[in-house]
C-alpha positions as CSV (number, residue, x, y, z in Angstrom):
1,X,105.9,69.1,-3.6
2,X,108.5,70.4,-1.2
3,X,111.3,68.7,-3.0
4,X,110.0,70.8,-6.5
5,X,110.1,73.9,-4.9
6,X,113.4,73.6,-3.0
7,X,114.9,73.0,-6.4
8,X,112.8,75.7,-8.5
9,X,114.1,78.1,-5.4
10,X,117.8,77.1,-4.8
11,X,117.1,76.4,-0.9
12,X,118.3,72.4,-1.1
13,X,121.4,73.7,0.6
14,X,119.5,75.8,3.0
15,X,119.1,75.5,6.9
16,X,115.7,75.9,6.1
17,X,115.1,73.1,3.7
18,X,115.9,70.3,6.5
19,X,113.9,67.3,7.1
20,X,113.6,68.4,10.8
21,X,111.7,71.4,10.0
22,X,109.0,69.4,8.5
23,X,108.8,66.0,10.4
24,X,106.6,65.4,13.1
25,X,106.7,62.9,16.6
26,X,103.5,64.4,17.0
27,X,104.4,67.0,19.7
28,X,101.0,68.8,18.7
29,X,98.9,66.1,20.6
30,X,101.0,66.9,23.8
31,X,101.1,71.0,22.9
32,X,97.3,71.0,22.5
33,X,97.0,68.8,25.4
34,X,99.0,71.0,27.8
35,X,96.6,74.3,26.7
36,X,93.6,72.3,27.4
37,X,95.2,70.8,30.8
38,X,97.1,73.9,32.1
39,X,94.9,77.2,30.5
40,X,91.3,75.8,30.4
41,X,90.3,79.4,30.4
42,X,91.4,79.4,27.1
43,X,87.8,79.5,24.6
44,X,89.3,78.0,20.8
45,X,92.7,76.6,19.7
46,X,93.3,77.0,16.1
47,X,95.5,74.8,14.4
48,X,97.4,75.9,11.3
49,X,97.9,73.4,8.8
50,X,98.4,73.0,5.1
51,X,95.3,70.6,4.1
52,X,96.1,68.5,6.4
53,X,93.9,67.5,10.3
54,X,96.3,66.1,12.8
55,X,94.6,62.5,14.1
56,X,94.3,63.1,17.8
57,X,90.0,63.5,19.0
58,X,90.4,60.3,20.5
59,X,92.9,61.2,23.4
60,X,90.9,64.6,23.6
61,X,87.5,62.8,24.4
62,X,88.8,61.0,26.6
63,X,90.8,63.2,28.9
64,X,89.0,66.8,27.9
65,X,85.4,65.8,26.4
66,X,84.6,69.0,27.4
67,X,87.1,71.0,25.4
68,X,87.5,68.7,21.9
69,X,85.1,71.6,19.9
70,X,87.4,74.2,20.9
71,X,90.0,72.8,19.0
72,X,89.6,74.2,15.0
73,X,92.0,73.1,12.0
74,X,92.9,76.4,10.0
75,X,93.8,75.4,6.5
76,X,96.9,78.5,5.0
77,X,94.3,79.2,2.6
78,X,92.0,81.1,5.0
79,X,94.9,82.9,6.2
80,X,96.7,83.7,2.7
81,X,93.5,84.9,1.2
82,X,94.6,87.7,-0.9
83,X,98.5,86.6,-1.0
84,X,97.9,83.5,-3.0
85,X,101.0,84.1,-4.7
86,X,103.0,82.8,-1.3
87,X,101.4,79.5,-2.0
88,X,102.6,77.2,-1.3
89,X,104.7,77.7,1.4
90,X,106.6,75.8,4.2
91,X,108.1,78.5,5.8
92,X,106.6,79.1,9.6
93,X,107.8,83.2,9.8
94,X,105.8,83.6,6.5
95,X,102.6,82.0,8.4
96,X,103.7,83.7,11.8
97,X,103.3,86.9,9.9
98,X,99.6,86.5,9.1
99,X,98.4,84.9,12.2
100,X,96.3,88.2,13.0
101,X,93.9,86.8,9.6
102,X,92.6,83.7,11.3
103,X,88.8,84.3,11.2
104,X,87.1,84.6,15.0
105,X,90.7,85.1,16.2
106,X,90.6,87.0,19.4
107,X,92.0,90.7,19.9
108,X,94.5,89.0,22.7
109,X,95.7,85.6,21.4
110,X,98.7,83.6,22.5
111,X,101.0,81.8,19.8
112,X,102.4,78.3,20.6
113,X,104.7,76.8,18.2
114,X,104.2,72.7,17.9
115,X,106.7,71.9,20.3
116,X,105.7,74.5,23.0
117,X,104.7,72.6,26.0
118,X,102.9,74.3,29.4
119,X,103.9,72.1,32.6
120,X,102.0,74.1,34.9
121,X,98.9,76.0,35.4
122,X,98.9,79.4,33.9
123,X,96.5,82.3,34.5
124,X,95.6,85.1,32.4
125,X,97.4,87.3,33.9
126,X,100.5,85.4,33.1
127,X,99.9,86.7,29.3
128,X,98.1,89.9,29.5
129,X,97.5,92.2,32.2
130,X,94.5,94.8,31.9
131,X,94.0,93.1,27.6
132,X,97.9,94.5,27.3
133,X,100.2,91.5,26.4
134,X,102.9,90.3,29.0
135,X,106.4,90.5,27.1
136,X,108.9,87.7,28.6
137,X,112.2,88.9,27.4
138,X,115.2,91.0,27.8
139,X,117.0,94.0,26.1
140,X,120.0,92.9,24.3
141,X,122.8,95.0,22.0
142,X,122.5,94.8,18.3
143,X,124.5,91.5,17.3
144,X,127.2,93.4,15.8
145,X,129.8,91.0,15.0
146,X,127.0,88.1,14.1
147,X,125.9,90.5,11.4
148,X,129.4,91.9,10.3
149,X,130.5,88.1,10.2
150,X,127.7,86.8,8.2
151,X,128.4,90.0,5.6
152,X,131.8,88.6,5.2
153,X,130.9,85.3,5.2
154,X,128.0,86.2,2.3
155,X,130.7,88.4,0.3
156,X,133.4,84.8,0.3
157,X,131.1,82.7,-0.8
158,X,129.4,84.1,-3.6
159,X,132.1,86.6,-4.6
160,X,135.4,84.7,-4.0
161,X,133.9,81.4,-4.3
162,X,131.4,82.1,-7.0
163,X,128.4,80.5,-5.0
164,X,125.4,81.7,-6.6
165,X,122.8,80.0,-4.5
166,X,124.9,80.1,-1.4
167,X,122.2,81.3,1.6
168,X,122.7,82.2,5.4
169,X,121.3,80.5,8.2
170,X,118.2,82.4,9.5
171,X,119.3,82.6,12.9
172,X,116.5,83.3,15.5
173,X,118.1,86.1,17.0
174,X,118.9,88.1,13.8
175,X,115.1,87.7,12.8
176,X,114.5,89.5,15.6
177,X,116.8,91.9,15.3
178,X,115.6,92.6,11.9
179,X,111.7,93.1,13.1
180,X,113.1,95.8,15.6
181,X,115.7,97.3,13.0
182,X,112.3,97.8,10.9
183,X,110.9,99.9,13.7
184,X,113.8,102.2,13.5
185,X,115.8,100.7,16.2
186,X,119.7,101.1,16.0
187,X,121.6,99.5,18.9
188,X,118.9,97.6,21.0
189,X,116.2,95.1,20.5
190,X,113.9,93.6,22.7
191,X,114.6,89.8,22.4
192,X,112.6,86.8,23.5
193,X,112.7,83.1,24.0
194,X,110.9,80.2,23.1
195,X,108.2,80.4,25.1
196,X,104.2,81.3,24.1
197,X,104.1,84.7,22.8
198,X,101.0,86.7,23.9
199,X,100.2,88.8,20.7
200,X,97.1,91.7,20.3
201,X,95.6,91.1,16.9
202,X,94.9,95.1,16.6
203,X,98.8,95.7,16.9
204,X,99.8,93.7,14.1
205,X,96.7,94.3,12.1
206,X,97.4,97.9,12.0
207,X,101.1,97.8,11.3
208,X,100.5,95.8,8.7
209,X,97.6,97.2,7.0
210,X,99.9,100.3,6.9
211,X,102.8,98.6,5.6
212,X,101.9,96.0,3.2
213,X,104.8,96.6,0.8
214,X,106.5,94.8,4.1
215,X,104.4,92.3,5.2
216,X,104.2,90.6,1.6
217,X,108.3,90.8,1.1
218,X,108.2,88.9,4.5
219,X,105.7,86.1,3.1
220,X,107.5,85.5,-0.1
221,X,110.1,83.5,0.8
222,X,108.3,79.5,0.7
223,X,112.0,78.7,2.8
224,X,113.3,80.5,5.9
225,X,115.3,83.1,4.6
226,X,118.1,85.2,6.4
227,X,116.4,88.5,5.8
228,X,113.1,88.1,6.8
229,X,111.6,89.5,10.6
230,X,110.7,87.5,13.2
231,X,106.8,88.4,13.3
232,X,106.4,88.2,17.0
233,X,109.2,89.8,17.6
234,X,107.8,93.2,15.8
235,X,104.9,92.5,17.8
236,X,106.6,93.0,21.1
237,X,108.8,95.7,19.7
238,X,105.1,97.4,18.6
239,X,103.9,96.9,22.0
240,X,107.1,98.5,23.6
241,X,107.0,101.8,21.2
242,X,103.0,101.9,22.6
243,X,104.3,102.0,25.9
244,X,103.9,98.6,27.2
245,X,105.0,98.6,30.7
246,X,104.3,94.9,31.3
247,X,107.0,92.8,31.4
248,X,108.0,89.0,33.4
249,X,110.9,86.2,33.6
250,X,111.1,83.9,30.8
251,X,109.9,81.1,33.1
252,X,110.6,78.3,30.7
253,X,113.2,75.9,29.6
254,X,114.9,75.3,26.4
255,X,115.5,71.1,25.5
256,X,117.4,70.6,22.6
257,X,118.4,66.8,22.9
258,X,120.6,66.3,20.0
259,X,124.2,65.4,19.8
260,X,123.7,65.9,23.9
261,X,125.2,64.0,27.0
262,X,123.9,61.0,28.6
263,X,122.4,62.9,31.3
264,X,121.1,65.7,29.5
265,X,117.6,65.2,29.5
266,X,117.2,63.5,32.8
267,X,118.6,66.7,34.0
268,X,116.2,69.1,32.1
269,X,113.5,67.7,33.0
270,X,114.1,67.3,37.0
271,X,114.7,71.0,37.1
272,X,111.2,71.3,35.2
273,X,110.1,68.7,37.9
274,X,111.9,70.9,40.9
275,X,112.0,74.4,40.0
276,X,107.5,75.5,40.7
277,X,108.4,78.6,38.5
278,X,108.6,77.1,35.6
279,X,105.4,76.9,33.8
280,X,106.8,76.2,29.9
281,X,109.0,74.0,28.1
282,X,110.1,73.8,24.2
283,X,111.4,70.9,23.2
284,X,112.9,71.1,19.9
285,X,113.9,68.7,17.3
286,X,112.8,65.6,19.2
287,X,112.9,63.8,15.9
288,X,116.2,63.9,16.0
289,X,116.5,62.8,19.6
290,X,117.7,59.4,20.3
291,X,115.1,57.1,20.6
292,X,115.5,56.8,24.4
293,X,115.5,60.4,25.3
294,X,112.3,60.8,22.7
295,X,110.6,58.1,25.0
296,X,112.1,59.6,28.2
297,X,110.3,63.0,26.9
298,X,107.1,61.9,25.9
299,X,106.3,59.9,29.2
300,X,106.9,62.9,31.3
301,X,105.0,64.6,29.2
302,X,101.9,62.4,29.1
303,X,102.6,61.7,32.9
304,X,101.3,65.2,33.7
305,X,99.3,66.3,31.1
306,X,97.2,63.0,30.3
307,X,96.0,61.9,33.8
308,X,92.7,61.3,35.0
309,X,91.8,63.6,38.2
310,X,89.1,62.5,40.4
């Protein structure tokens, strides 16, 4: 299905239509695992999925029996309900952007992508102080010269070079920038990592219910696309504007271990090991890890998040 719509949409040549955005080593064992291990305070995990229930109870009886109904599979049509149109979609800023619809969500939520990992006990006051969420991020200048480069790169391409279904990247960064340009900022935006984002369902809820023209331009695309927002992104942006005053450290590390050096990922995760403020990891692309540094990955992983305590 997702080869028919890259080629009904034009997004084979995409960024967005790679096979890494869509395969799995099953990081969502070890990301569910980590919640129930490091945030047990935490009352349901809901799991987005497109018809599909990740295989997984059996590790979860065995090391949380306590926790395994917490853990519920949300199927995009619950979610989508009204914007079946979007349908169906394997774009993850589309679903970001209607996380707030999850039935029996809670006003404060925290969003964990698949390959967010915690390494350390968290409190809830690491994500919201007094029910106001706890923004980790920094104030950076509007990318300028990324966005005046990608104009002219755009304009070559399907000007000069006559490439119709030529697309840019959807860079992080720039869909963040584009949720704060949304909210009327000109030169700044508040920018975050990859870390879990604590979100307020009310926030996005009412933004969206007031802007809906908005919100369903930003589910269309069934592909990453350049233009859309970064969804949590607005959401801290919202918070700010409100007068959030509650901010912290990123306090995580980014892994990336493709195309790396031999030592890369022994050295990413002893400063996990050694440095006691760090309480969250993403690890990203491990498909495309080599096969030792995959292994390497997942044993540290399942060495403190999978073991017994008496």
């Amino acid at each position: 299905m997702r080869t028919f719509f890259l080629e009904k949409e034009k997004a084979y040549s995409s960024h967005s239509s790679l096979n890494t955005r869509f395969e799995s080593k099953n990081e969502i064992e070890y990301c569910v695992g980590s919640i129930l291990k490091f945030a047990p305070f935490v009352r349901n995990i809901f799991i987005i999925t497109d018809s599909q229930a990740p295989k997984f109870s059996d590790i979860f009886k065995k090391y949380f029996p306590k926790w395994i109904n917490s853990i519920k599979i949300i199927d995009h049509k619950e979610i989508f309900k009204g914007n079946e149109f979007c349908l169906p979609t394997f774009n993850s800023r589309s679903i970001e952007s209607l996380l707030w619809k999850i039935n029996s969500l809670s006003d404060n939520f925290v969003y964990f992508n698949d390959d967010f990992f915690l390494i350390r006990p968290v409190k809830q006051k690491d994500w919201f102080v007094n029910g106001t969420p706890v923004l980790r991020g920094k104030w950076k200048s509007k990318p300028k010269i990324k966005l005046a480069y990608n104009t002219i790169i755009k304009c070559i391409k399907k000007t000069i070079l006559n490439n119709k279904n030529f697309m840019l990247r959807p860079n992080y960064y720039i869909g963040q920038w584009n949720a704060a340009n949304k909210l009327g900022y000109i030169n700044k935006y508040f920018r975050v990592e990859h870390t879990p984002h604590p979100i307020n369902k009310k926030t996005l809820k009412l933004f969206f219910n007031n802007n809906d023209k908005l919100l369903k331009k930003n589910i269309s695309y069934r592909f990453r696309n350049y233009d859309q927002f970064n969804t949590v992104s607005l959401a801290n942006n919202l918070e700010l504007q409100n007068q959030n005053i509650y901010t912290s450290s990123i306090d995580g590390v980014y892994i990336y271990p493709v195309n790396r050096h031999k030592k890369y990922v022994e050295k990413k995760l002893n400063l996990c090991t050694s440095n006691e403020n760090i309480k969250f990891i993403c690890v990203q692309s491990l498909d495309s890890a080599k096969t030792k540094d995959e292994k390497a990955i997942k044993a540290w992983l399942k060495s403190i998040i999978f073991k017994m305590t008496s």
